[in-house]
N, C-alpha and C positions, 0 to 999 in steps of 0.2 A: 409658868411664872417662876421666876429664880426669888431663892430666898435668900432673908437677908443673913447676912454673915455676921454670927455672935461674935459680939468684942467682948472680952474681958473686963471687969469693975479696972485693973488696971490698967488697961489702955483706954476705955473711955475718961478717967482721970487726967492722964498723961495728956489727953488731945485735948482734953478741956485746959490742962496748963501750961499748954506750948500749941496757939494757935498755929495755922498756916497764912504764908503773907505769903501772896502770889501774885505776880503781873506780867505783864508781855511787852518784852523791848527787840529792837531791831536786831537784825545780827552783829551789823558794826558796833553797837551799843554794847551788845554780848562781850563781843571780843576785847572789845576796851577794857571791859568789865574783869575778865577774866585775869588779861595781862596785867590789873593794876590789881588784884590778889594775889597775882604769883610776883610781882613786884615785891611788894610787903609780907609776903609769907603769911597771909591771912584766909580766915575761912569766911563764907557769905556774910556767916553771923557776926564775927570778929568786928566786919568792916562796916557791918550794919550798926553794930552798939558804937563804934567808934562813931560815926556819923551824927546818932543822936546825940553821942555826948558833947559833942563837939557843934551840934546845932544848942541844945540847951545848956550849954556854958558859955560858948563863945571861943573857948578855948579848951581842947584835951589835952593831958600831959601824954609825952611820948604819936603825939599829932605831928605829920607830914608837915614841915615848914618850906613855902614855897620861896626860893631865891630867882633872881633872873641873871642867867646867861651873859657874863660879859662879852659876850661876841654878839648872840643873836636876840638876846632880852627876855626868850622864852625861860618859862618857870623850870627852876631843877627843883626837885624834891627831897630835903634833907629830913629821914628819920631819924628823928632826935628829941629830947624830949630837953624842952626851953620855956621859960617866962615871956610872955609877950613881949616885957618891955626889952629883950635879950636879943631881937629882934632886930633889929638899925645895928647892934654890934655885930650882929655875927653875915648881915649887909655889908658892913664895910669889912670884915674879916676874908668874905670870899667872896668881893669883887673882881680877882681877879682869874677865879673859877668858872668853867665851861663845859660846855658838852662834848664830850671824846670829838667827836666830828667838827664841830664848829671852831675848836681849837686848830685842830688839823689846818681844817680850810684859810681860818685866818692867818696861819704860820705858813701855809702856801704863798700867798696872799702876798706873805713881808718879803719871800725870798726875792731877793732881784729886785728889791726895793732899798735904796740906802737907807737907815734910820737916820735922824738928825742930830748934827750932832751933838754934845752935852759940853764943850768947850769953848 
């Protein structure tokens, strides 16, 4: 019968105030997961507290604000830290902002297309 392995008064402390939070997600889910910490240059924890705070406020400062894609609609993610109401200005500010790619494609797109004219 193996015995149990003596913890320390300090480590059983420690683990008493820093549970573990543990659960099982898919690999794609993984990957997402990971890419959008090395996105943000955040650790589990970072991106966990921001979460909460951001579920009980409604808003966190220095929070991902989501914009859409003048080309394709899809959200770009600006790290920045803003006022809600700051939100519809900085919409119309970078309207006509896009994704490396969908820029491209739409600028494909015009070549060999006359614009109309302004006269």
């Amino acid at each position: 019968m193996k015995r149990k392995k003596h913890k320390s008064p300090s480590r059983l402390r420690y683990e008493e105030s820093h549970p573990v939070v543990s659960f099982r997600i898919s690999q794609d889910l993984h990957d997402r997961f990971k890419e959008v910490l090395k996105c943000r240059d955040q650790s589990v924890v970072e991106f966990f507290k921001d979460a909460l705070d951001k579920q009980q406020d409604g808003f966190s400062p220095g929070a991902l604000v989501a914009l859409p894609c003048c080309c394709c609609g899809e959200p770009m993610a600006l790290n920045t830290k803003v006022n809600p109401a700051v939100k519809t200005v900085l919409k119309e500010a970078f309207k006509t902002w896009g994704h490396i790619e969908c820029l491209k494609k739409r600028d494909k797109q015009v070549e060999g297309k006359q614009l109309p004219s302004t006269s």
